[in-house]
N, C-alpha and C positions, 0 to 999 in steps of 0.2 A: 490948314491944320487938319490932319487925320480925326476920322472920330470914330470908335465901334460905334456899330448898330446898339442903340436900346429896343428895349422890348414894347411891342404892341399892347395899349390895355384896350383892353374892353371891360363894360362895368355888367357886372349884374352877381343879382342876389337873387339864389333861388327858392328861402323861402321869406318873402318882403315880412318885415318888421317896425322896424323906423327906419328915416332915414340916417340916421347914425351909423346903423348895423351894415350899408351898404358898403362893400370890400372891393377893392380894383384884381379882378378877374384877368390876367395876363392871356395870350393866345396858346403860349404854352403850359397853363393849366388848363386847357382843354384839348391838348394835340398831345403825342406823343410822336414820335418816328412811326410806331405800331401803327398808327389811325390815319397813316397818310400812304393814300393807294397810289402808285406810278402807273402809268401806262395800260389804265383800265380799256380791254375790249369788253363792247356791250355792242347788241342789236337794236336797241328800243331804250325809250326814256321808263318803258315798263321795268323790263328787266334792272336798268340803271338801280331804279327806286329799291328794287328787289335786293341787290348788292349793295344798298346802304343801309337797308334794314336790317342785312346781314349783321355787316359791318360794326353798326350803332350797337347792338342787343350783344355782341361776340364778347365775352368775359364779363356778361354783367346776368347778376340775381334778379334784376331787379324789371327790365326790359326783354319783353318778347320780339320775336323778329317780325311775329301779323301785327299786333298790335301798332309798332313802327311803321311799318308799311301803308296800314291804312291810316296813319294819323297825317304821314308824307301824301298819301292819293289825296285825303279831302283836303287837306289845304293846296294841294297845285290844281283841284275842280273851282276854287276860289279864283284862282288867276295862277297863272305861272309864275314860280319863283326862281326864273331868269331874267336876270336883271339884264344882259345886251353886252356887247364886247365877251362872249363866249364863257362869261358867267352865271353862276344861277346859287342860290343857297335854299337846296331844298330843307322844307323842318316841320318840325310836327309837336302838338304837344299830347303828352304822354302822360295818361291816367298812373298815377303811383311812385313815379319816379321824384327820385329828391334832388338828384342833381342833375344838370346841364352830358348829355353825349355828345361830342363830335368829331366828325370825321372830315379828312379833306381826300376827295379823289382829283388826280387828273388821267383824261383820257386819249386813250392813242390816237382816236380819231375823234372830231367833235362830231358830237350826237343834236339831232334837231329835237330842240324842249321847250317849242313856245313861246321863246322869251321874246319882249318886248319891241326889240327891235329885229326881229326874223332870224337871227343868225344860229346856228346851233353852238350849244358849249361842249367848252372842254374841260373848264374848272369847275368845281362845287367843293363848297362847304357846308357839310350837311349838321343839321343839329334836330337832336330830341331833347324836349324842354319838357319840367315839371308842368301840369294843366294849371298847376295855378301861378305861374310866374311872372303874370301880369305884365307893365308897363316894362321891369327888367328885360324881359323877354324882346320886345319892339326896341331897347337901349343894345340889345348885343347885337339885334339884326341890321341897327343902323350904324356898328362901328365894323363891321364885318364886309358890311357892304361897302363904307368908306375905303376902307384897305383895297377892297379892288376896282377903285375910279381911277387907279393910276394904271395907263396904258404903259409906260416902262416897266413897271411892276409886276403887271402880267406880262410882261414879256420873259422877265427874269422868271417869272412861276414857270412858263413851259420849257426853259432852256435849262433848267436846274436837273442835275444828272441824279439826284436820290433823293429819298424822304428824309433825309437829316440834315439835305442842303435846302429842300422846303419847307421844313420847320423852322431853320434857320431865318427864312427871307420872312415866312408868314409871322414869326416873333419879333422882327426886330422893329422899331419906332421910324415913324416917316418925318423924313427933315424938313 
């Protein structure tokens, strides 16, 4: 029997309340087609950061693109947030901001970022989180991450021809 794709939840609430107030947060209310880069050339995990600081802060009041930048640097002096199989989810949290930013790049060529098991990436999904987002925060990093422990999955990410077929794949629910 055929099935469409459902949608990816990820939970989080960014400013915690009770736990009542908590809302299932889908992938695509945090993506757009806009927020999803194809076929990023970079020379450096420096510059990379640089391009997603862009990226995060682009059409927003409320985030700066240094501030982004250096929220993403101290947390990858923390440890790399390359998780291995050529992904990493760099992110940072961000004095001021109310809501969740994120962006997903992929890159033409993978870049070496530290991550865990040596390999360089080519996917990230970047996020700027309010500072005070607490335990939410570590819940979207761990359904985020789940999404890409499937080695098919990533396969599908880098053979996918546009950012509306990757939003596509990164919204839909895993069988």
């Amino acid at each position: 029997m055929a099935t469409t794709p459902a949608r990816r939840s990820v939970l989080l609430q960014a400013e915690p309340r009770s736990p009542k107030d908590t809302r299932t947060m889908l992938i695509s209310d945090l993506l757009s087609p806009e927020r999803i880069r194809c076929d990023i050339h970079t020379s450096s995990k420096k510059r990379l950061l640089e391009l997603i600081s862009e990226e995060l802060a682009r059409n927003s009041d409320e985030l700066g693109e240094r501030e982004i930048f250096e929220s993403l640097c101290a947390r990858e002096r923390l440890g790399s947030t390359g998780l291995g199989d050529g992904v990493a989810i760099p992110h940072g949290r961000v004095k001021g901001i109310q809501h969740v930013e994120a962006s997903f790049f992929r890159l033409s060529k993978p870049l070496a970022f530290d991550s865990v098991d040596g390999k360089p990436v080519d996917l990230l999904f970047a996020l700027a989180v309010p500072e005070d987002c607490g335990q939410d925060h570590l819940q979207l990093l761990a359904h985020i991450a789940e999404l890409f422990s499937e080695p098919g999955f990533l396969e599908e990410l880098r053979d996918a021809e546009s950012s509306g077929k990757l939003l596509q794949l990164l919204s839909r629910k895993p069988h």
